[in-house]
Steps between C-alpha positions, in 0.01 A plus 500: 500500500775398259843549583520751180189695656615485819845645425340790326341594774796475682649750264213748471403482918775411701797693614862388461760527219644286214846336609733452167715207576554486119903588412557250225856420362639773401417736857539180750896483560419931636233346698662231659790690570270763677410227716857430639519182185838558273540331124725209736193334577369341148712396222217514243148656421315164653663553827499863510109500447469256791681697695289787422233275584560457836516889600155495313369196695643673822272829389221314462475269794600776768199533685523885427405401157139444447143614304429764834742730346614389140301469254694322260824370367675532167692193406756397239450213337773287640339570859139446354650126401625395831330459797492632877427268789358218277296728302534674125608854574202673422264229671697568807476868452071487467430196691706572853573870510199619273773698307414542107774340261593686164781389258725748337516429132716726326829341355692862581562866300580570140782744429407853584310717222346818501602500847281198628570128501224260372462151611697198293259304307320258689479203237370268772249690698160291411681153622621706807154621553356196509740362724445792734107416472546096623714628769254709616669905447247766509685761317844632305736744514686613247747807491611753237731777615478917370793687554436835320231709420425367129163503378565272239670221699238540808236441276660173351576370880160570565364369168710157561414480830134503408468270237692231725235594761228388277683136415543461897104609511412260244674200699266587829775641652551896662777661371750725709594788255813649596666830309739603675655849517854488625521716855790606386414682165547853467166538327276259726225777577461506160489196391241384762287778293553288201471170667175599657316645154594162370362254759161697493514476147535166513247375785273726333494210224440176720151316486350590809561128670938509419627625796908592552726588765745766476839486626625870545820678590428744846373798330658881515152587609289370715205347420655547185282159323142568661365488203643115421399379900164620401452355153257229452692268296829530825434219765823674693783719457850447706797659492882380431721594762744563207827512648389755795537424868260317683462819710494710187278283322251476791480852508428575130233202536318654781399804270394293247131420632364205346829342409699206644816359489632260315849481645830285452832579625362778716227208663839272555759863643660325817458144477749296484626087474695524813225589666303292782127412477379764715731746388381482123145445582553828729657718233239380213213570734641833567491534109160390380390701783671824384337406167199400602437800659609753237271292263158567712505871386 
């Protein structure tokens, strides 16, 4: 089997969740400093990235990080360019832990309208593309964010983040689609109504070989998107942890049968620089686990 063929059936057969290791400039100072890393320790965007970097690197080659429980890995594209223990990033990720390596390609939000917030154009997606195809990324993600319950601007998330979908198809590549609706909306029952009459809509126009993935919010409901685990043209939904607890968010995900995570600061809660080897190997094992487990419903 080819790597591509063998990583879909990773996806479609195997248990385990998607690890998002992909906070790009703008969210990695909140990140770092989460892990026990102030501004002090760069003096510029080069050296904060390597910094960054490292905590990655230290994710990746704990030994509680590997293809038995993750699935995959979502990468920005500064990480996707460097390498980890002698290896590019994503080479590492498939070849030694058997994890799948995607590549986050959204350049950030548009101001808010209609009470949503679109992705910035994206000028330079087919050269990134192609760079993500030679080294060797499966999929994309790529995220759009809904904050009220607007028909017109859920449709035009939804409509944007479709027709990227289709240029990340057309470059042999699986796209990540990611609406988000804000957990902290006044109106986020009802705009998951909305959201989910629009991705239907939507997959209900693919050829039947484009597949997606979908990148949802933890639902008010549960089992809330059945409808898009079950559709033909969805290799996998997984779930955002959003800005809940881990706790929180492992308890919404266990009602959502079908679903996985897809989890970043509530995958890293609790580690930390200072900490020893066995200490931070400990308290991300105790994590994925947690995860893991909530995502086998």
């Amino acid at each position: 089997m080819t790597n591509i063929n063998q990583q879909l059936d990773k996806i479609r057969n195997e248990p385990g969740f998607i690890a998002a290791l992909d906070q790009s400039g703008g969210s990695t100072p909140k990140a770092l400093a989460n892990y026990g890393v102030n501004t002090d320790a760069w003096s510029n965007d080069d050296e904060m990235y390597a910094v960054v970097h490292d905590m990655r690197s230290r994710i990746m080659t704990s030994p509680a990080f590997n293809g038995d429980r993750i699935m995959g890995a979502i990468l920005f594209e500064n990480t996707m360019d460097r390498d980890v223990e002698g290896l590019a990033t994503a080479d590492y990720l498939w070849n030694v832990k058997r994890v799948i390596p995607f590549l986050k390609v959204d350049k950030g939000l548009a101001d808010e309208n209609n009470g949503t917030q679109v992705m910035k154009p994206m000028p330079e997606l087919d050269q990134l593309l192609q760079k993500a195809k030679q080294r060797n990324i499966f999929g994309t993600k790529m995220r759009s964010v809904i904050k009220t319950a607007n028909s017109a601007g859920v449709n035009t998330v939804v409509d944007q983040q479709f027709e990227v979908g289709r240029q990340i198809m057309a470059a042999g590549l699986v796209p990540i689609i990611e609406p988000e609706v804000d957990i902290n909306s006044p109106q986020k029952s009802e705009a998951e109504d909305l959201l989910k009459t629009a991705l239907l809509t939507q997959l209900d126009q693919l050829d039947k070989n484009q597949l997606v993935m979908l990148k949802l919010t933890l639902p008010e409901k549960d089992n809330f998107y059945a409808e898009c685990v079950n559709h033909p043209n969805v290799l996998k939904v997984v779930a955002l942890s959003g800005g809940y607890s881990r706790e929180e968010a492992n308890q919404r995900l266990a009602a959502q049968n079908g679903i996985v995570a897809s989890f970043s600061r509530a995958l890293s809660e609790g580690l930390s620089a200072q900490q020893g080897d066995d200490e931070f190997n400990q308290t991300l094992d105790t994590s994925i686990d947690s995860i893991f487990l909530a995502s086998r419903t």
